[in-house]
C-alpha positions in Angstrom: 0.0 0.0 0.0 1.4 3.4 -0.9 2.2 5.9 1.3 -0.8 8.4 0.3 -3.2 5.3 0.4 -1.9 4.2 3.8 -2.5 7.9 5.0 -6.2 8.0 3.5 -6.9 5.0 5.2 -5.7 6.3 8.9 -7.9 9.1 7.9 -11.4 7.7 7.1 -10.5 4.9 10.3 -10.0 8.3 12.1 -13.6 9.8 11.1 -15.5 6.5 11.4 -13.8 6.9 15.1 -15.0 10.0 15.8 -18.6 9.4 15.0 -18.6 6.4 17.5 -16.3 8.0 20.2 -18.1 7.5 23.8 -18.7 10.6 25.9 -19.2 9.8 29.1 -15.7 9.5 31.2 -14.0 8.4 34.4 -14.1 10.1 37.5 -10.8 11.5 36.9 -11.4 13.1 33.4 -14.9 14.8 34.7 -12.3 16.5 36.9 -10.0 17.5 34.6 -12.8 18.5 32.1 -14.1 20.3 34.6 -11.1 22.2 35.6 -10.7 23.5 32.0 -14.3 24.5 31.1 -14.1 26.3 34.8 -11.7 28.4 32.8 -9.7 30.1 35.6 -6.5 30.5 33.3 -8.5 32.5 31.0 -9.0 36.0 32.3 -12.7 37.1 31.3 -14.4 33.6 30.2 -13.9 32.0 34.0 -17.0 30.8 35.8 -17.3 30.3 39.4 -17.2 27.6 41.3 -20.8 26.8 41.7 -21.7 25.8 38.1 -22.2 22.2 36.4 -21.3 20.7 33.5 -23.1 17.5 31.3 -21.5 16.0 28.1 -23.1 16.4 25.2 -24.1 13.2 22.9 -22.3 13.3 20.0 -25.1 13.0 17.6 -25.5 15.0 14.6 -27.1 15.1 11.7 -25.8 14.2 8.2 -27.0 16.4 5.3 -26.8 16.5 1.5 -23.8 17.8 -0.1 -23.9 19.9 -3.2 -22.1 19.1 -6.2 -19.9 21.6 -5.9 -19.6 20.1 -1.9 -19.2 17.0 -3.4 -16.1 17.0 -5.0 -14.1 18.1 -2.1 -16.0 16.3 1.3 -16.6 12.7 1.4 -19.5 14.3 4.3 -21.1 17.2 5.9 -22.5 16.8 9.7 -24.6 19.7 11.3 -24.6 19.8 15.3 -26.8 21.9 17.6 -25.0 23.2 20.7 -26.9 25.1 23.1 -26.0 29.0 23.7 -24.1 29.7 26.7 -26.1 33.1 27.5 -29.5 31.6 26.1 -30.8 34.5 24.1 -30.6 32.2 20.9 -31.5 29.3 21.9 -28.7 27.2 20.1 -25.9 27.5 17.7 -25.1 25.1 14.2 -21.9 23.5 13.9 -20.8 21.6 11.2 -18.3 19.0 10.4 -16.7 18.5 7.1 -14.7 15.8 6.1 -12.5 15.8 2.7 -12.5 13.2 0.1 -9.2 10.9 0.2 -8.0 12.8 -2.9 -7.2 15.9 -1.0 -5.3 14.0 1.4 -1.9 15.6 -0.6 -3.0 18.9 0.9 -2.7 17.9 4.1 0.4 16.4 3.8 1.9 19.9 2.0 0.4 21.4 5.3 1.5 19.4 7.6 5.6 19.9 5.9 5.1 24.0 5.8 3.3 23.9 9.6 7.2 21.6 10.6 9.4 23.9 8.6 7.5 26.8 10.4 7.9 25.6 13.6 11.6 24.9 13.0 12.4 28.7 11.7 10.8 29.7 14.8 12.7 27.7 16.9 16.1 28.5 15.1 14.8 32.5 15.5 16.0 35.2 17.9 12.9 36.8 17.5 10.8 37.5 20.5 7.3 36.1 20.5 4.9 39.2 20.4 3.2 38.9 23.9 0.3 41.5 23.3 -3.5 39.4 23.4 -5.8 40.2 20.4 -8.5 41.0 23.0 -6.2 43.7 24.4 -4.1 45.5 21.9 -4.1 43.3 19.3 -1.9 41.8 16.6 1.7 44.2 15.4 1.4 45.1 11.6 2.5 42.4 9.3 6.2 44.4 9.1 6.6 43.9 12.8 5.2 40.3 13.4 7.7 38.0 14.9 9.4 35.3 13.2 9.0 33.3 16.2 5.4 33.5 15.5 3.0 35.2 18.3 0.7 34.5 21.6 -3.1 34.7 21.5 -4.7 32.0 23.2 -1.8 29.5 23.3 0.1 28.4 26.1 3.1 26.7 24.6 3.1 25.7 20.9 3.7 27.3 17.8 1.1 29.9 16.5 2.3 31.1 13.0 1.0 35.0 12.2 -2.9 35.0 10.8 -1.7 35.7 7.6 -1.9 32.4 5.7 -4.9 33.2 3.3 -3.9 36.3 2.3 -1.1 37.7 -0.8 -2.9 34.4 -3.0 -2.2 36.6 -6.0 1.5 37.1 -5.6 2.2 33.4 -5.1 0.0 31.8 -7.8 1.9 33.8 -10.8 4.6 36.5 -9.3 7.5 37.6 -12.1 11.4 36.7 -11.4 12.8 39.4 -9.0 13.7 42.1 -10.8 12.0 41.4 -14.3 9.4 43.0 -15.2 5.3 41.6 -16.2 6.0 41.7 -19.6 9.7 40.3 -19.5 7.5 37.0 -17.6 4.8 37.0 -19.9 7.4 36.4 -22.7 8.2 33.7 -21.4 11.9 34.7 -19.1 12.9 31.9 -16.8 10.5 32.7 -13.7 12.7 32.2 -10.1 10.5 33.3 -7.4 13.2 35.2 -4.5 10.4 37.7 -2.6 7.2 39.2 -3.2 5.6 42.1 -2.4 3.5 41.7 1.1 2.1 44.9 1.8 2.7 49.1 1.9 5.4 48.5 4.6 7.7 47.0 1.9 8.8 43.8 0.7 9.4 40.4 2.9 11.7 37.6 1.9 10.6 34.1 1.5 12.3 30.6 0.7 11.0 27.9 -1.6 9.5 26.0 1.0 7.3 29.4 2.0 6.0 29.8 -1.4 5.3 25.7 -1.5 3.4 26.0 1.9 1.3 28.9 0.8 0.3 27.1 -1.8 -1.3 24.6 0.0 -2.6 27.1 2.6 -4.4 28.9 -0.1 -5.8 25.5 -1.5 -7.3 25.1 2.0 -8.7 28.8 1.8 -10.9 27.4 -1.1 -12.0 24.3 0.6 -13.0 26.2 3.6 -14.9 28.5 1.5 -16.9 25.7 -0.4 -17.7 24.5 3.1 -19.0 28.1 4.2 -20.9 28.3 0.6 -22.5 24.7 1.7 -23.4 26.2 5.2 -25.3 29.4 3.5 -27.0 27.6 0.6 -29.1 26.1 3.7 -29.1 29.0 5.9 -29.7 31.4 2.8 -27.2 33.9 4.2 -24.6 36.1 2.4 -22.4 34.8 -0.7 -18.3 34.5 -0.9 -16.4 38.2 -0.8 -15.2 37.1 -4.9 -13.9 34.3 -7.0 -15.5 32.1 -5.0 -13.5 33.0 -1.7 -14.5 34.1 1.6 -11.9 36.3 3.2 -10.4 35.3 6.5 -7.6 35.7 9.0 -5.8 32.4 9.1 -2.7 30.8 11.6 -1.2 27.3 12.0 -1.2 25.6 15.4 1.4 23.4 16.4 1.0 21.8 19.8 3.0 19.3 21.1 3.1 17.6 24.6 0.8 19.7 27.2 0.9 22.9 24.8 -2.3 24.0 25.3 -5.0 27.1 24.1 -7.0 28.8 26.5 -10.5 29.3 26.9 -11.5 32.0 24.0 -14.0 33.4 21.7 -14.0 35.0 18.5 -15.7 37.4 16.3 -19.4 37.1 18.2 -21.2 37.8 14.2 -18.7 35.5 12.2 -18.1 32.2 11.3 -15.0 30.3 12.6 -13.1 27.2 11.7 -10.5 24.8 12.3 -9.0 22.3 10.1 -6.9 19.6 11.6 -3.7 18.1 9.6 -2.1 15.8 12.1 -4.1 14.7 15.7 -0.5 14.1 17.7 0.7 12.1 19.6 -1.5 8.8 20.4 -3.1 8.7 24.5 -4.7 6.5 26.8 -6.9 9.8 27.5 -9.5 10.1 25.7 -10.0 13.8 26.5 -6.0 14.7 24.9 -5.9 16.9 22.5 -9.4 17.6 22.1 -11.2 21.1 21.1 -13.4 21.5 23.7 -17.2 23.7 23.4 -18.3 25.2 26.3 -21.9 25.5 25.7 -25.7 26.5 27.7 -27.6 23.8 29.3 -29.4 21.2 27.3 -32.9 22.4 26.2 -35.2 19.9 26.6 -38.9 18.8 25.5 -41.8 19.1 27.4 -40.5 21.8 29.8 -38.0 19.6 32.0 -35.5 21.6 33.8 -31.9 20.6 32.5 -29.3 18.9 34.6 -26.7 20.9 34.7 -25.9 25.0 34.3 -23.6 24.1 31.2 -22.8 21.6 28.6 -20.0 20.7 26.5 -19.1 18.9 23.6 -15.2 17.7 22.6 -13.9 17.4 19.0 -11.5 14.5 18.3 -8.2 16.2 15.9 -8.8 13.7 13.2 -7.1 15.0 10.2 -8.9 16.1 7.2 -11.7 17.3 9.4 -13.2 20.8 9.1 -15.5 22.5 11.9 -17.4 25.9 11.4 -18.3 27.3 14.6 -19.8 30.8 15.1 -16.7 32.7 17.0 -19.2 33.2 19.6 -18.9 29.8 21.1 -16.4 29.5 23.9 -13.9 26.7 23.2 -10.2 25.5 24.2 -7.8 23.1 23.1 -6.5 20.3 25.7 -2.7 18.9 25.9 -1.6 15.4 26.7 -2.1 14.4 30.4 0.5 11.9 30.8 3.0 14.4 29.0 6.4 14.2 31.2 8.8 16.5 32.3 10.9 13.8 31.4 10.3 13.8 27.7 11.5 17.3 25.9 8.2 18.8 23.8 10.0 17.6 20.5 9.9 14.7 21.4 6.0 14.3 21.2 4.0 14.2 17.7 2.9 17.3 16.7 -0.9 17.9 16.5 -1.6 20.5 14.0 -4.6 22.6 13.0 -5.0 25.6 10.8 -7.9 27.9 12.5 -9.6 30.6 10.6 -12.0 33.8 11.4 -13.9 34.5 8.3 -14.1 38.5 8.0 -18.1 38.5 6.1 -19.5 35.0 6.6 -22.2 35.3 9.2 -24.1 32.9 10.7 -27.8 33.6 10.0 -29.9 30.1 11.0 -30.3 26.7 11.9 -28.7 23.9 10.1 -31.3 21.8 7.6 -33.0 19.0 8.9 -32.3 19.9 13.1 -35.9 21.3 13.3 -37.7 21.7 16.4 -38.8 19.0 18.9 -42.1 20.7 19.8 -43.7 24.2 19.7 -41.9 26.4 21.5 -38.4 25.1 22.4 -35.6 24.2 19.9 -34.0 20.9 21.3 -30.6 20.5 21.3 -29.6 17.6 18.9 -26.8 16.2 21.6 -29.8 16.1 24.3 -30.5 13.1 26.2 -34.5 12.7 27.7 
C-alpha cells in the first residue's frame, strides 16, 4: 500500500472513530474536564465555582452535499449546541470531512506547519506577547518570526496571515524582471514578493510551496462556508468564490495547550486539523473543547446541569465551522512528562480561521424543532 493510500486510510479509520467516540468519562477526566471549562486561566471567560457541567451526545445530523460540496467532502454533519447566554436558543456547527483525494494537501500542510515551527525555533525573535482582545496583533512588518501569543500556552502559533497575498504566489514575475519580461516567457525564479505598503518580505522555496497549499485550504473552507449558506440562505463569498479570512497554523506538542476563547461574536470560525498528535490513553488529549448552555429539553423539564459541552477529536482532514461566539479551548496530553522534551511528542496541527463576512444567520437543515416552543438540542439526552 502506498504511502498516500496508507495515510487515507488512517484518515477515514479516524472519522468512522469519531462518530462512534463514547462521551461519558472516568471520575478523573470529569475533573480534569471540569477544571478546564471552569476556565480560571483564562482571564474574562472563567466561571465560578458553583456551576455544572453535562457531556453532550455526539449525535449529529448528516445532510446532503452539493455538487460543488461534493467533489471536495466525502461528508457534511450539522450539530446543535446550546448557547451559553440563552438569548438564541442554540448555535449550528458543522463538520466537514475531505474526500481521500485531498489528502496531498494535508500532507503539503503538515511539511510547511514543521518547517515553520523549526524557523521559529532556530529564531532570535521575540514572541509578540500582546493578546488580540487587548491590543491586538503588530502590523505584518513587525510580526515576529518566532510566531505570536493569542490564546496559546506553549506551541507554535504562526501570524494570521496564511490566506492572504494568494495573487502574488499563484503567478509572481522573477525578481527584478518586469510583467512583460515573464509574460514572454523569461525563466520565472520566485526570490520575494511584495507583502504589503510596509515593503517587501523575503521568503524561501518551501514558504512559497506551503502557501500554496494554505491557499488551496482557503478554497476548501470556503466551499464549506458556501455549503453552510446555501441552507441558511445567508450572504455569498467576498469574490472568485473565496470568503476572506484571517488564518494561523497551530502546532502543539506535549501539554501545549489554548486557553478558553472566543471570536468574532457575528462571524463564522473554523479549524482544520492536519495531524491529531501524539496517540493517549486519555481520551480527552488533544481535544477542542465547546463550552456551551444547558441542554434544552422537550416538554419543559428543567436541565441537569448549568452548562454543557461537547469535545472534538483532531482527526485530520476534518473541518469545523463554529460561530466565534462559542467559547472553546484546546486540551494537551495528560500523561505528558517532564521527562520527555516537547519535540519529542508528535505534533498535532490545526489551521484555525475567522472569516471577516460570513455570518451565521440560522439553523442547520434538517435539526428542526422537537415541539412548539423550544428548539432541542440535537446532543440532548431525555
Amino acid at each position: 500500500m502506498s504511502a498516500s493510500a496508507l495515510a487515507a486510510a488512517r484518515l477515514r479509520h479516524g472519522i468512522e472513530r469519531s462518530k462512534t467516540s463514547d462521551v461519558w468519562y472516568s471520575e478523573s477526566e470529569q475533573q480534569r474536564v471540569r477544571a478546564a471549562l471552569l476556565a480560571h486561566d483564562s482571564g474574562v471567560h472563567a466561571l465560578s465555582q458553583e456551576v455544572s457541567f453535562e457531556p453532550l451526545l455526539p449525535c449529529g445530523v448528516d445532510l446532503p452535499l452539493s455538487d460543488a460540496a461534493a467533489s471536495v467532502f466525502s461528508s457534511h454533519t450539522a450539530y446543535q449546541l446550546p448557547t451559553e447566554d440563552g438569548t438564541r436558543g442554540y448555535d449550528a456547527v458543522h463538520r466537514f470531512s475531505i474526500l481521500d483525494s485531498k489528502w496531498a494537501m494535508n500532507e503539503g500542510l503538515k511539511a510547511y506547519a514543521l518547517f515553520k515551527e523549526r524557523k521559529a525555533r532556530r529564531s532570535n525573535d521575540t514572541p509578540d506577547g500582546r493578546r488580540i482582545h487587548n491590543e491586538g496583533l503588530p502590523p505584518p512588518r513587525e510580526r515576529s518570526t518566532a510566531g505570536v501569543h493569542i490564546s496559546n500556552k506553549g506551541g507554535y502559533q504562526s501570524y494570521p496571515d496564511l490566506f492572504d497575498y494568494q495573487e502574488a504566489f499563484e503567478d509572481f514575475p522573477a525578481l527584478g524582471s518586469t510583467w512583460e519580461e515573464h509574460a514572454a516567457g523569461r525563466p520565472r525564479k520566485q526570490a520575494r514578493v511584495r507583502l504589503n505598503d510596509w515593503g517587501r518580505a523575503e521568503f524561501t522555496d518551501e514558504d512559497v510551496q506551503g502557501r500554496r497549499y494554505c491557499h488551496q485550504l482557503h478554497s476548501v473552507s470556503s466551499i464549506a462556508v458556501n455549503e453552510v449558506q446555501r441552507m441558511e440562505g445567508g450572504c455569498r463569498s467576498d469574490g472568485d468564490g473565496l470568503h476572506a479570512a484571517n488564518a494561523w497554523l497551530n502546532v502543539n506538542r506535549g501539554q501545549d495547550t489554548n486557553m478558553m476563547h472566543t471570536h468574532c461574536a457575528t462571524r463564522w470560525s473554523g479549524t482544520y486539523y492536519v495531524t491529531s498528535g501524539s496517540e493517549s490513553a486519555h481520551k480527552l488529549d488533544g481535544r477542542l473543547l465547546f463550552r456551551t448552555g444547558s441542554k434544552l429539553r422537550s416538554g419543559g423539564q428543567q436541565p441537569l446541569a448549568s452548562h454543557s459541552f461537547m469535545t472534538v477529536s483532531p482527526v485530520p482532514g476534518t473541518l469545523w465551522l463554529f460561530p466565534g461566539s462559542v467559547p472553546h479551548r484546546v486540551l494537551g496530553i495528560n500523561a505528558a512528562s517532564d521527562m520527555m522534551t516537547r519535540g519529542m511528542w508528535a505534533p498535532r496541527i490545526s489551521v484555525a480561521m475567522n472569516f471577516l463576512n460570513a455570518e451565521p444567520s440560522g439553523p442547520p437543515v434538517g435539526t428542526g424543532r422537537r415541539d412548539g416552543s423550544q428548539v432541542v438540542n440535537a446532543g440532548a439526552r431525555d
